[in-house]
C-alpha positions in Angstrom: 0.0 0.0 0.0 0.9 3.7 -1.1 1.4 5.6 2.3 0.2 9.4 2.6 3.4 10.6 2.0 4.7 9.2 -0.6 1.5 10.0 -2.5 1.8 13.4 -1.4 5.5 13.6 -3.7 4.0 12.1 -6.3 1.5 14.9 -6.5 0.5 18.5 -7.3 -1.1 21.0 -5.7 -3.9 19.9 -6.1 -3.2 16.4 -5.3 -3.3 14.6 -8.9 -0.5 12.9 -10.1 2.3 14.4 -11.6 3.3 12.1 -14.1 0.2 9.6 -14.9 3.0 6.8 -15.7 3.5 6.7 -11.7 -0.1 5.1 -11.6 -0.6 1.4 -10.2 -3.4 -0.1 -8.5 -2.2 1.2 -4.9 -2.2 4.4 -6.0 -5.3 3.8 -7.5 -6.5 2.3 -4.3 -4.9 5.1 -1.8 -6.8 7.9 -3.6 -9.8 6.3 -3.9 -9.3 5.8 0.2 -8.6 9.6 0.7 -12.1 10.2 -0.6 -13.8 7.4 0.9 -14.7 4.9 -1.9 -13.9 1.3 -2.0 -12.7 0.1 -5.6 -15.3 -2.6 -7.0 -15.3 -4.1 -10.4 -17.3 -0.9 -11.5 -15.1 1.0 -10.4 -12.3 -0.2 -12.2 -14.2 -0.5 -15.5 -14.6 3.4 -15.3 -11.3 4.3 -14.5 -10.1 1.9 -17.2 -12.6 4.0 -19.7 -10.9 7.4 -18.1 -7.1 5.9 -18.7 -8.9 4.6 -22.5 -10.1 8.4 -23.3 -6.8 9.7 -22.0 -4.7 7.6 -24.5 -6.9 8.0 -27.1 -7.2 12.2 -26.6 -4.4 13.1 -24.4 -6.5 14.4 -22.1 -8.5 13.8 -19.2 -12.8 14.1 -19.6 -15.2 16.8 -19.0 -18.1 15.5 -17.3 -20.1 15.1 -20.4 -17.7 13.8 -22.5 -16.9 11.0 -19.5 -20.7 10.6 -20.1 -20.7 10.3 -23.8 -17.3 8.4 -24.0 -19.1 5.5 -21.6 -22.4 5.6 -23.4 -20.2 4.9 -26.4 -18.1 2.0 -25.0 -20.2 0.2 -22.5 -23.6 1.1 -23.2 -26.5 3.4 -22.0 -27.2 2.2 -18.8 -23.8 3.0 -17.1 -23.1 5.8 -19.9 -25.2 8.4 -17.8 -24.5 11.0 -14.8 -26.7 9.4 -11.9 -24.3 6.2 -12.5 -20.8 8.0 -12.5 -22.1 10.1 -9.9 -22.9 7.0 -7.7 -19.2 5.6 -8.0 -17.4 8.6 -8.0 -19.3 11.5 -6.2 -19.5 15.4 -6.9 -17.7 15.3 -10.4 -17.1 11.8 -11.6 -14.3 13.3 -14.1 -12.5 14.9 -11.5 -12.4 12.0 -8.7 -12.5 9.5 -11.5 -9.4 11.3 -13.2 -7.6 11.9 -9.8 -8.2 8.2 -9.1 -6.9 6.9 -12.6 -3.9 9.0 -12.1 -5.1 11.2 -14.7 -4.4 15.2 -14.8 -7.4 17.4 -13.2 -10.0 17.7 -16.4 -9.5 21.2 -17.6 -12.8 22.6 -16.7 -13.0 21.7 -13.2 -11.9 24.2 -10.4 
């Protein structure tokens, strides 16, 4: 397991990783921790779609295009906001993001 402060090097001010290579499943599994969520299989199928949209746009997702992006590769009925919203709270693109290892989406303060 990651402890606090070694995650703490490994991030920015505003706690997201530095360099996304760093990420592993502890990491994955410590940030998810700091904001109280416990990593289940749907979990990890989102941030998989996150590190996916990354890769494919070098970016990290808006909400709505986290929203579109899933609707797209896993279907309507996890491709919508009350679903991310229910794994990942408050902005699913930004905790999702944080907890892929991604960089903070651009719109999000």
């Amino acid at each position: 397991m990651v402890s606090e402060n070694q995650l703490a090097d490994l991030c920015d001010d505003n706690g997201f990783l530095n360099d996304p290579r760093n990420w592993s499943d502890d990491i994955a599994q410590a940030f998810a921790a700091q904001d109280g969520i416990v990593l289940t299989d749907a979990h990890w199928e989102v941030l998989s779609l996150l590190r996916d949209y990354f890769t494919a746009f070098g970016d990290s997702p808006a909400n709505r295009a986290l929203v579109n992006f899933t609707k797209q590769q896993i279907g309507p009925e996890k491709g919508n906001s009350l679903y991310l919203m229910g794994l990942f709270p408050g902005s699913p693109a930004r905790v999702g993001s944080r907890i892929a290892g991604l960089p903070k989406p651009k719109n999000c303060l």
